[in-house]
PLY file of the C-alpha trace (Angstrom):
ply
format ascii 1.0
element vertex 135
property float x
property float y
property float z
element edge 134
property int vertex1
property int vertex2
end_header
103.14 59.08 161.95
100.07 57.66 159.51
99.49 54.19 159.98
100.62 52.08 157.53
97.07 50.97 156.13
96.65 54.94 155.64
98.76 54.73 152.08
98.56 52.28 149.08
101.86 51.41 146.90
100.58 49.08 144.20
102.86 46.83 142.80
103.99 47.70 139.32
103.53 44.34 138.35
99.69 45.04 138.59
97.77 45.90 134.74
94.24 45.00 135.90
91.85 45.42 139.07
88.83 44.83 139.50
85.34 46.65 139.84
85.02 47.77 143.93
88.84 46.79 144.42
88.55 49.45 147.30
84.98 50.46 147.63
84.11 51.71 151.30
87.95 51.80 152.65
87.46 54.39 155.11
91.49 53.85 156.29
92.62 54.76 153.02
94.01 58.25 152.28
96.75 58.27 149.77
96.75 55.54 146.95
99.58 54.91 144.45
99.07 53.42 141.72
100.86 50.63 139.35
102.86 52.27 136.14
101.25 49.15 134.64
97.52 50.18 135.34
95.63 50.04 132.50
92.24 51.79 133.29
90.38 52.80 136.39
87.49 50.38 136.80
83.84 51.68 138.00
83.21 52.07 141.11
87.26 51.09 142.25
87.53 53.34 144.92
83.88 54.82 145.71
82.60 55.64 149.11
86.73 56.22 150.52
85.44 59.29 152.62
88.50 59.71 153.81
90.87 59.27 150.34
92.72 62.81 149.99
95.49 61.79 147.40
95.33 59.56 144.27
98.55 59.30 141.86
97.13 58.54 138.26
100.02 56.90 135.83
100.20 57.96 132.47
99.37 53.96 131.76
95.69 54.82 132.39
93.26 55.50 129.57
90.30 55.81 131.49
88.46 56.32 134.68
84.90 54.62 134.32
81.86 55.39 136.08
81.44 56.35 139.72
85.00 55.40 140.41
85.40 57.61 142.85
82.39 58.35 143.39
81.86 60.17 147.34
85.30 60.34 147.70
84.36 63.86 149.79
87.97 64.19 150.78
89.78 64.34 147.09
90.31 67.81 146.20
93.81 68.39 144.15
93.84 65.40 141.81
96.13 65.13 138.66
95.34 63.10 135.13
97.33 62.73 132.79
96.89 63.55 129.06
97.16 59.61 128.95
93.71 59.60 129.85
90.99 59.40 127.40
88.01 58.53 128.80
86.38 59.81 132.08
83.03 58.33 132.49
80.46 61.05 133.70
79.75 59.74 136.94
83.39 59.11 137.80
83.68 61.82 140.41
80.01 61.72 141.61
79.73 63.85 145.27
83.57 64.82 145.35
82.22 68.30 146.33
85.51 69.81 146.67
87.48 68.45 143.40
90.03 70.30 141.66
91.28 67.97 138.81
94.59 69.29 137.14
95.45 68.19 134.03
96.89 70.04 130.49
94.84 71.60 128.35
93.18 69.95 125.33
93.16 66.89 127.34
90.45 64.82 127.81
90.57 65.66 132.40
90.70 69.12 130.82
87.42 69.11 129.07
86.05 66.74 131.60
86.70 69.25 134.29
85.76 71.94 132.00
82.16 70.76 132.03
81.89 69.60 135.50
79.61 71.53 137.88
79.61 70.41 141.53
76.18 71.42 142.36
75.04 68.96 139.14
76.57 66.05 140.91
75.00 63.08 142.65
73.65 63.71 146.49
74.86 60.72 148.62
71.68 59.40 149.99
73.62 59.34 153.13
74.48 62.89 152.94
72.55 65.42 153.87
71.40 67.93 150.78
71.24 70.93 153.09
75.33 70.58 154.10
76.10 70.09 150.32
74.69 72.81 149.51
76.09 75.10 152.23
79.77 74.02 151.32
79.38 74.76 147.44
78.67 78.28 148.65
0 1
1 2
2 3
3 4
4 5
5 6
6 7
7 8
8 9
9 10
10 11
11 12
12 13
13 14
14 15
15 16
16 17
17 18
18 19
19 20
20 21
21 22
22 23
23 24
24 25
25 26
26 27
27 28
28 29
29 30
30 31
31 32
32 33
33 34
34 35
35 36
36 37
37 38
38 39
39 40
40 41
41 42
42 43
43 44
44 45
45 46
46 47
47 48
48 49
49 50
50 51
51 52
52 53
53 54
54 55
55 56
56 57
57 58
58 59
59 60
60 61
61 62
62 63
63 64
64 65
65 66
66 67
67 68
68 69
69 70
70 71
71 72
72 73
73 74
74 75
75 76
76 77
77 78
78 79
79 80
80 81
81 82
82 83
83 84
84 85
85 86
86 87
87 88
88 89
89 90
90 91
91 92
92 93
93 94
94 95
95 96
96 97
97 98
98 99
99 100
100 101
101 102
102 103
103 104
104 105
105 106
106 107
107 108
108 109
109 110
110 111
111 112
112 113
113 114
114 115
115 116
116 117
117 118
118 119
119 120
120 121
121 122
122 123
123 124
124 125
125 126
126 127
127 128
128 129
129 130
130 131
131 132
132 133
133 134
């Protein structure tokens, strides 16, 4: 059984957090998120190393920079066409992501253009082991 700390529901009544709302939470693996949340602030849930599932609402419009940055355990993530921005940086050292979305979307092209060797090294990671798993 996961421990309750393991998974985030976010209240629906929530529209707004803030920068680093969950920066460094090493216990969280699955977050939910509010049908009421209005954009994915920068750096919101960088450096959750162990953060395998994120469920996007189609109230989001955009995902700002380094938001989930080194979030090494994210692999299957979905946007939805809701989403019109995706800051560059937003997925900085998620070595492994896969983001679904529908094409002519904005995750589409994002994900399109995204290389995984081209992405920010950790400075707590080392290069060689990065390397090794994009091969």
């Amino acid at each position: 059984m996961k421990n309750p700390y393991d998974i985030y529901y976010m209240p629906n009544s929530v529209s707004k957090i803030s920068p680093y709302s969950f920066w460094g939470n090493e216990d969280l693996e699955e977050a939910y998120l509010s049908a009421n949340l209005e954009e994915i602030p920068a750096y919101s849930f960088s450096n959750c190393k162990n953060l395998k599932l994120v469920q996007i609402p189609y109230s989001v419009n955009s995902i700002d920079a380094k938001a989930f940055e080194n979030c090494i355990s994210i692999k299957d993530i979905i946007i939805p066409a809701s989403v019109k921005y995706i800051d560059p940086t937003a997925f900085d050292g998620c070595y492994n992501l896969n983001i679904i979305a529908d094409e002519g979307t904005a995750a589409a092209e994002f994900f399109r253009t995204f290389d995984k060797r081209d992405v920010a090294v950790s400075e707590s990671q080392d290069a060689k082991n990065v390397i090794k798993n994009l091969e």
